[in-house]
C-alpha positions in Angstrom: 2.5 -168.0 -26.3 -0.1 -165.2 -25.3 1.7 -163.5 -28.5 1.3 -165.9 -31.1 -2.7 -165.4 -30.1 -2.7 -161.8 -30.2 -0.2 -161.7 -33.9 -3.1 -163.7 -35.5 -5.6 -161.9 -33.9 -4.4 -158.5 -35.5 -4.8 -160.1 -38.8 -8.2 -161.6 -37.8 -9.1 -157.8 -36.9 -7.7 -156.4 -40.0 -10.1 -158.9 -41.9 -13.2 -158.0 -39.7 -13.0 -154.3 -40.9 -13.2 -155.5 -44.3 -16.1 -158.0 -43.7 -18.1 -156.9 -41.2 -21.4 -155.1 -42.2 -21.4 -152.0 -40.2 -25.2 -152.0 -38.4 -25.4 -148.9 -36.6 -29.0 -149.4 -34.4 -31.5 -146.2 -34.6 -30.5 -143.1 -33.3 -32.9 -143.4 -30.2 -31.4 -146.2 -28.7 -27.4 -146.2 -27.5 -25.0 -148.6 -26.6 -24.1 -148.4 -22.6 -21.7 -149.6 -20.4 -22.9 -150.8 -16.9 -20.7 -150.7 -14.1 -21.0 -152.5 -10.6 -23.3 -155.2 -12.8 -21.9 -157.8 -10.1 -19.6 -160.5 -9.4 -16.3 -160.1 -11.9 -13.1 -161.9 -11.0 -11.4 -160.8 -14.2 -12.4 -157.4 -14.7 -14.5 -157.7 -17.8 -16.7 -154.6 -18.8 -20.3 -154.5 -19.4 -22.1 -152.7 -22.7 -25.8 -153.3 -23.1 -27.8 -152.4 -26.1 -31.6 -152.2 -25.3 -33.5 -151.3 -28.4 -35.8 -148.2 -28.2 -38.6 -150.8 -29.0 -38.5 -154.0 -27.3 -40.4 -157.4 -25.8 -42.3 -156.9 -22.7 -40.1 -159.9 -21.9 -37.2 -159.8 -23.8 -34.9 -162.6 -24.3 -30.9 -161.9 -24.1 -28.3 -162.2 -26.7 -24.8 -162.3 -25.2 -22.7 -161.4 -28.6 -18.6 -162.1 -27.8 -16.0 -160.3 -29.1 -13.3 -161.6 -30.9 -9.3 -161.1 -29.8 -7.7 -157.7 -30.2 -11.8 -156.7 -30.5 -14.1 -155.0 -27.9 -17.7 -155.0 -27.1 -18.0 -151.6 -28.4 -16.5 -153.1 -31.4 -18.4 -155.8 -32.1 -21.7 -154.0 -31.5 -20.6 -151.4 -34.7 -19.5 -154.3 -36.5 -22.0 -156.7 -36.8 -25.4 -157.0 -37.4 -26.8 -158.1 -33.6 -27.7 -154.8 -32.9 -30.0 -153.7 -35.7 -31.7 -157.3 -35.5 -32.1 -156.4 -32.1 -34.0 -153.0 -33.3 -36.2 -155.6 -35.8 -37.4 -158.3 -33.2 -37.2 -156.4 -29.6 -34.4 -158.6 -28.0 -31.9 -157.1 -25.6 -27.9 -157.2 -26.5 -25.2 -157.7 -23.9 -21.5 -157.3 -25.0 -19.0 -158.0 -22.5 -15.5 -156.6 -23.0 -12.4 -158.6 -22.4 -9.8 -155.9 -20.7 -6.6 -158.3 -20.2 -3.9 -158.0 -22.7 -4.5 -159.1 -26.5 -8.1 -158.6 -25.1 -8.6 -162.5 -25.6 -11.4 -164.1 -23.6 -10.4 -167.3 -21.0 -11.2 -170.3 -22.6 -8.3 -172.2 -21.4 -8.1 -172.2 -17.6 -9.2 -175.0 -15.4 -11.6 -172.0 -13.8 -13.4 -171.2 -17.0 -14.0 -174.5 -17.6 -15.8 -175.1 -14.3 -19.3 -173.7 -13.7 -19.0 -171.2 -11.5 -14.8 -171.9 -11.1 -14.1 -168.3 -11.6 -12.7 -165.9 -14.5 -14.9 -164.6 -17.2 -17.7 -167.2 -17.5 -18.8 -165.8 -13.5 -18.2 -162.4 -15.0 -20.4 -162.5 -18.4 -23.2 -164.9 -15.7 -23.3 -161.7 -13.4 -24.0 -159.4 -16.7 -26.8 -161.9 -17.6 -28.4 -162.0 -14.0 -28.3 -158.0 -14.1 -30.0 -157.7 -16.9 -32.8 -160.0 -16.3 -32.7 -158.1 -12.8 -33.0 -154.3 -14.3 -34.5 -155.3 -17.8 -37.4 -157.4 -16.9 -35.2 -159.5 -19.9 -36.8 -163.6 -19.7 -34.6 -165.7 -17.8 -35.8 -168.8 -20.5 -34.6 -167.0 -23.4 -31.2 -166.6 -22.8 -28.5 -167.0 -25.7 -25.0 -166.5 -27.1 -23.4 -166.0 -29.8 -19.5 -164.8 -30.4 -16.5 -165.2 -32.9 -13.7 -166.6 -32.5 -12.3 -165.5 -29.3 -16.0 -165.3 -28.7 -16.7 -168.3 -30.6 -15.2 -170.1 -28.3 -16.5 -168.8 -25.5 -19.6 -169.5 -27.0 -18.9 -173.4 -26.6 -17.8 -172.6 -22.7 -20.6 -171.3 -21.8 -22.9 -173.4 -22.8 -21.2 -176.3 -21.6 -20.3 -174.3 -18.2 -24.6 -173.4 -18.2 -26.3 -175.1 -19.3 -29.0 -174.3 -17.7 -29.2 -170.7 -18.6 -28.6 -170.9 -22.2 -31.0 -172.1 -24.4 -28.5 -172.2 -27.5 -25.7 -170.3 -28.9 -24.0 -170.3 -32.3 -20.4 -170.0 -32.5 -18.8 -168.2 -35.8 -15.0 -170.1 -36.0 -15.1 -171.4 -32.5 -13.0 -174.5 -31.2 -14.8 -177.5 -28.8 -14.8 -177.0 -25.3 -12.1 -178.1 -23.7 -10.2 -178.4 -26.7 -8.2 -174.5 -25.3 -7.6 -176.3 -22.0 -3.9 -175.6 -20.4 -3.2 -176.2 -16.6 0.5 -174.2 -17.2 -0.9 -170.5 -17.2 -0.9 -170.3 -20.5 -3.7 -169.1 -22.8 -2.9 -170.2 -26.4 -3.4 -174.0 -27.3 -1.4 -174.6 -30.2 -2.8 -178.1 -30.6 -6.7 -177.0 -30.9 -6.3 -174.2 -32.7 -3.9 -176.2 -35.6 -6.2 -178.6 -35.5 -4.8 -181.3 -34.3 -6.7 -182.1 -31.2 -9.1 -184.7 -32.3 -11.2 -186.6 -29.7 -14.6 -188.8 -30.1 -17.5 -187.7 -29.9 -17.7 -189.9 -26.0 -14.3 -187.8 -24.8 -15.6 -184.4 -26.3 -18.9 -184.8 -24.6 -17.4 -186.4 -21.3 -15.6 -182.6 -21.1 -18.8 -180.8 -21.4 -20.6 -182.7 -18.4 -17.8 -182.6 -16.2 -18.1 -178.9 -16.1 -21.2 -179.0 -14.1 -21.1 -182.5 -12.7 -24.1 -184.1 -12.1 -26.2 -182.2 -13.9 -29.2 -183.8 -16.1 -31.2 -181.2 -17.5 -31.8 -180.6 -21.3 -28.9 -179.2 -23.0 -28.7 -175.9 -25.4 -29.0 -176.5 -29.3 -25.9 -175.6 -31.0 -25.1 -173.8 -34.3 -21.1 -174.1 -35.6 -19.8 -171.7 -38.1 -16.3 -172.2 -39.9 -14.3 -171.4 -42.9 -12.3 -174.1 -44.7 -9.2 -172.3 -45.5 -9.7 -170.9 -41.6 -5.3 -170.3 -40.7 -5.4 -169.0 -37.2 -8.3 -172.1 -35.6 -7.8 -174.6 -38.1 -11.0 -175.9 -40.1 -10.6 -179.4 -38.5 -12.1 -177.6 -35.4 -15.6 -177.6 -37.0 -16.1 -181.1 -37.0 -15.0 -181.8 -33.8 -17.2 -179.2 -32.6 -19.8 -181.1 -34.5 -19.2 -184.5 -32.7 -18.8 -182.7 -29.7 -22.2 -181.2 -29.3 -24.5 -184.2 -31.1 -22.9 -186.4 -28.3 -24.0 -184.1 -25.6 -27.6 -183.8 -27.2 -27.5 -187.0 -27.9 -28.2 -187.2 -31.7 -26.4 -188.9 -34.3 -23.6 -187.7 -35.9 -24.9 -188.6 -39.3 -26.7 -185.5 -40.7 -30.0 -185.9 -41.4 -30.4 -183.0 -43.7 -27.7 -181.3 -45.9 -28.4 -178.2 -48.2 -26.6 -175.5 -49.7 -28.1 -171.9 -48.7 -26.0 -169.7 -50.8 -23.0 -171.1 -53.7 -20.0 -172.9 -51.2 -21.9 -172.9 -48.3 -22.9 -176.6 -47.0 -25.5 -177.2 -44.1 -25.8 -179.7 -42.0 -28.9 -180.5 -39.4 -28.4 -182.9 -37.1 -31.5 -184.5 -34.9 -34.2 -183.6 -36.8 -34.1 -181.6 -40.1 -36.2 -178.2 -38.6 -34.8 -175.0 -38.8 -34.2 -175.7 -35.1 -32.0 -179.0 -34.9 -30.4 -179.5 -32.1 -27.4 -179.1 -34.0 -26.6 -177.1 -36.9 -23.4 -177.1 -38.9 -22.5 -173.7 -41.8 -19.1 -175.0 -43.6 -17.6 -172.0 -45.8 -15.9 -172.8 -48.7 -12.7 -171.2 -49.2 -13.0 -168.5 -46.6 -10.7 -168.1 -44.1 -10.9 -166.4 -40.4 -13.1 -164.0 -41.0 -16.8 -164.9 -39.9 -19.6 -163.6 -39.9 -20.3 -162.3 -42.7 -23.1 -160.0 -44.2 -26.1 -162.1 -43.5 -25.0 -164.8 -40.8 -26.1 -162.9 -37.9 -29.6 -163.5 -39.3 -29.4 -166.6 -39.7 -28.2 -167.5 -36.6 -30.8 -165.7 -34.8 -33.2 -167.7 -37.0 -31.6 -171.0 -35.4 -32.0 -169.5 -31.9 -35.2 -168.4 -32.5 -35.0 -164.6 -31.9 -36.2 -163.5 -35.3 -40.1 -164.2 -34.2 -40.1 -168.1 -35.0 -40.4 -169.1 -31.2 -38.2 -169.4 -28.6 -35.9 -172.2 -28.7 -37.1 -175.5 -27.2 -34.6 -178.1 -25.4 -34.0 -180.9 -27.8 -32.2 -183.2 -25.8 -33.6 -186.6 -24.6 -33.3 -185.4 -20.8 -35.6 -183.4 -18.6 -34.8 -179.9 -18.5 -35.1 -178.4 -14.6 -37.2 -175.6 -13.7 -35.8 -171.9 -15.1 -36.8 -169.2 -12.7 -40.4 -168.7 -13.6 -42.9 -171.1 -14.9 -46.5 -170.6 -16.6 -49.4 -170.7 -14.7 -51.1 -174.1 -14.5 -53.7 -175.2 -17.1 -56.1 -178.1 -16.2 -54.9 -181.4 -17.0 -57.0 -184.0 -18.7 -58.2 -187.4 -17.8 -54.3 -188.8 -17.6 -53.4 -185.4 -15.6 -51.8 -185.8 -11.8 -50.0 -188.1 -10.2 -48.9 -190.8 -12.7 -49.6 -188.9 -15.7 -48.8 -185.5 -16.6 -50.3 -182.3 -16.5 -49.9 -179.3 -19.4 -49.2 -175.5 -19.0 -49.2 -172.6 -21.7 -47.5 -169.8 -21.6 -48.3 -167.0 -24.2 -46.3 -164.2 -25.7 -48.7 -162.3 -27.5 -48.4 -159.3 -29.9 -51.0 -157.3 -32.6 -52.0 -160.4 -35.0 -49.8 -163.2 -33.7 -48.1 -164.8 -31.0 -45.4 -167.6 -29.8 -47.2 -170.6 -27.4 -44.8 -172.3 -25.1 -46.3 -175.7 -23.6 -44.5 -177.9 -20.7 -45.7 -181.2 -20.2 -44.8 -182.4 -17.0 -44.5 -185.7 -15.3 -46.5 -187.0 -12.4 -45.1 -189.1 -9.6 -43.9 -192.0 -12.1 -42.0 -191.3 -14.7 -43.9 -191.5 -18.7 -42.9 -192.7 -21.6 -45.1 -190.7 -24.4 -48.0 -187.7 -24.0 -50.7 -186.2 -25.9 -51.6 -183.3 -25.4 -55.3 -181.8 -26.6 -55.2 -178.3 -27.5 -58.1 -176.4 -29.6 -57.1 -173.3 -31.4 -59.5 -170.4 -31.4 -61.5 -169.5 -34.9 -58.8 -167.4 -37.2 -56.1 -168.5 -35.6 -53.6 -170.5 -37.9 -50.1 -172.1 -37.4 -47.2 -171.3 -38.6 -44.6 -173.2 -37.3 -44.2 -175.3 -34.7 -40.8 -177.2 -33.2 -40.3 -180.7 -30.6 -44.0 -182.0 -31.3 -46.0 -183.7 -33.7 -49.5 -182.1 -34.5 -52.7 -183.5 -35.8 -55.6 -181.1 -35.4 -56.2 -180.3 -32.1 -53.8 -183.2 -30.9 -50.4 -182.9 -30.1 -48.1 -185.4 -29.8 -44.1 -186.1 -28.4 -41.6 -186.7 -31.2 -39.1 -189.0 -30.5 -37.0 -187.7 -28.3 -39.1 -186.1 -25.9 -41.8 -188.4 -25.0 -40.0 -190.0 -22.2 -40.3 -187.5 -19.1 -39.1 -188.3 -15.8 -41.2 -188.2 -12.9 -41.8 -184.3 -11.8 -39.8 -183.2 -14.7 -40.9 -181.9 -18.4 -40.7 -181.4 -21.6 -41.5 -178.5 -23.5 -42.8 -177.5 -27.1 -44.3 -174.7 -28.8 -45.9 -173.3 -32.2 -45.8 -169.6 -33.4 -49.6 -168.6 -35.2 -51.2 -165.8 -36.4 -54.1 -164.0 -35.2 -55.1 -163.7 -31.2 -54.6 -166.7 -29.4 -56.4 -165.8 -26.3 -56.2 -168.1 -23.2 -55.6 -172.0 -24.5 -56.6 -174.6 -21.6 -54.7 -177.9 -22.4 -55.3 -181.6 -21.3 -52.8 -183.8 -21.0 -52.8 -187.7 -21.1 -49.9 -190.0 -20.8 -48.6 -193.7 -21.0 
């Protein structure tokens, strides 16, 4: 079976040499391969791309290579890298090492948080580099094709509490690769031919990480129509896939056509930061990205300087590693109401603001939060809250918070935002 993956992988590499822009990052900075990064049951190898210029805490791209590929590969092939060198994020490829150099996507231990294989490998590269790179465990993303595509879906369903989003260029659902015989290749998903509703495709997401109830990553799908090796059907199960597990409708509430035969779908809210985001090629076949989608899906994640991405799911996120300092709350602050916090990421004439509104000892079921900007500062663009002057207010699917749990927003601005103090009052 393992060679009926690799045969259309050839082809799929064949076509990458003729699509992928070649993106070689400035001379100062190197691609590097870490060894001894940490706990690896399948042998994976590590390449890290730091640009020469980065964040002082910079969030983490995981890019995934596809079959037959490499990390080395897909760091000369696509555009991460130099995107990287424009907005100071760090890039980690892992490399798959076993034969047809497919990622594990199939196994009943890559489909389990922390069940083994190269999910636990890829996690260790991510803890090492927020370890040794000072990197921001709250910006943490992925993005791969397909081999990687897919992996992109198993990680985020695997951890979700480390990945913020991911955008998957001709991925399949997770789950949809499952096999329980050994075998790698699922001949079902990738013709197509696995189709689920949206209830099943999400119940296989939460049972990788029973139990959990924190906020979900935001997901961006990628796929070509006349796509031969994972058939285009893929796409819109991927689709009711991840709006069941973010909880959004399946009707789009935005479509629009950014270049001739593309179609875009935006599902949630109609931001350039849905929770989920649908690119349908038309007429192209397994051979994604091309020139220009790298961008673009860093523009979904938020990496290109238009704010880290927020958690757009109904539930309560729980706490990442570090949290900002607290801010006063307001009159509806403490126990019963909710407090707010800012943390700041500030460069020469702008910044990024991220505020968490959280819960006091009984859960709320909407918060305003009062926030004056200092003189020449001005907004430009803001994501998961509604703003009127110098009030800010939940949208609709963030305004009920559990008790001791949060929600989060933010706004990007221009000029220097200083220290903001925010109140925070709740009903």
């Amino acid at each position: 079976m393992l060679r009926r993956l690799i045969a259309g992988a050839s082809a799929l590499a064949a076509a990458l040499i003729g699509v992928f822009v070649l993106a070689r990052p400035a001379a100062a900075a190197t691609l590097t391969e870490i060894i001894g990064f940490g706990g690896n049951p399948s042998n994976l190898r590590m390449y890290i791309y730091v640009p020469s210029t980065v964040q002082s805490r910079p969030a983490i791209l995981v890019a995934v290579h596809y079959c037959t590929g490499s990390g080395p590969a897909f760091y000369s092939g696509t555009e991460f890298a130099s995107l990287a060198d424009r907005y100071g994020f760090i890039v980690v490829y892992p490399s798959a090492t076993r034969s047809g150099s497919c990622f594990d996507v199939s196994s009943p231990q890559a489909l389990t948080r922390g069940g083994g294989s190269d999910p636990v490998g890829i996690m260790s590269m991510v803890t090492y580099t927020e370890q040794h790179y000072n990197a921001d465990a709250n910006r943490v993303y992925v993005t791969g094709a397909s081999s990687g595509g897919m992996m992109t879906n198993v990680l985020l369903g695997d951890y979700p509490d480390v990945f913020k989003a991911g955008a998957a260029f001709m991925g399949v659902p997770f789950g949809c690769f499952a096999t329980t015989d050994g075998s790698s290749w699922n001949s079902q998903c990738s013709g197509g031919q696995r189709i689920y509703t949206p209830q099943q495709w999400g119940d296989m997401v939460r049972a990788a990480y029973p139990g959990y109830t924190g906020a979900r990553p935001r997901m961006q799908v990628w796929h070509g129509t006349a796509d031969t090796t994972l058939a285009y059907p893929n796409f819109g199960e991927e689709i009711k896939q991840w709006t069941n597990v973010l909880g959004v409708s399946q009707t789009p509430v935005a479509t629009d056509t950014p270049q001739p035969g593309w179609t875009r779908t935006r599902y949630g809210n109609a931001t350039t930061q849905p929770p989920v985001e649908g690119i349908s090629i038309n007429g192209v076949g397994h051979s994604l990205p091309l020139a220009g989608q790298a961008a673009m899906a860093i523009a979904f994640m938020g990496l290109n300087g238009s704010g880290p991405s927020q958690p757009s799911s109904p539930s309560a996120s729980s706490s990442p590693p570090s949290s900002p300092s607290p801010s006063p709350s307001g009159p509806g602050g403490g126990p019963g109401g909710c407090t707010a916090t800012v943390s700041l990421n500030q460069w020469q004439g702008g910044f990024v603001a991220t505020v968490r509104v959280t819960a006091g000892s009984a859960a709320i079921n909407a918060w305003n939060v009062t926030l004056a900007l200092p003189s020449g500062v001005s907004v430009t663009n803001a994501w998961n809250v509604n703003r009127s002057g110098t009030s800010w207010t939940n949208v609709s699917y963030n305004g009920h918070v559990n008790a001791g749990q949060y929600a989060e927003w933010g706004f990007q601005g221009t000029g220097t935002a200083g220290s903001l103090t925010p109140t925070c009052a709740a009903s």
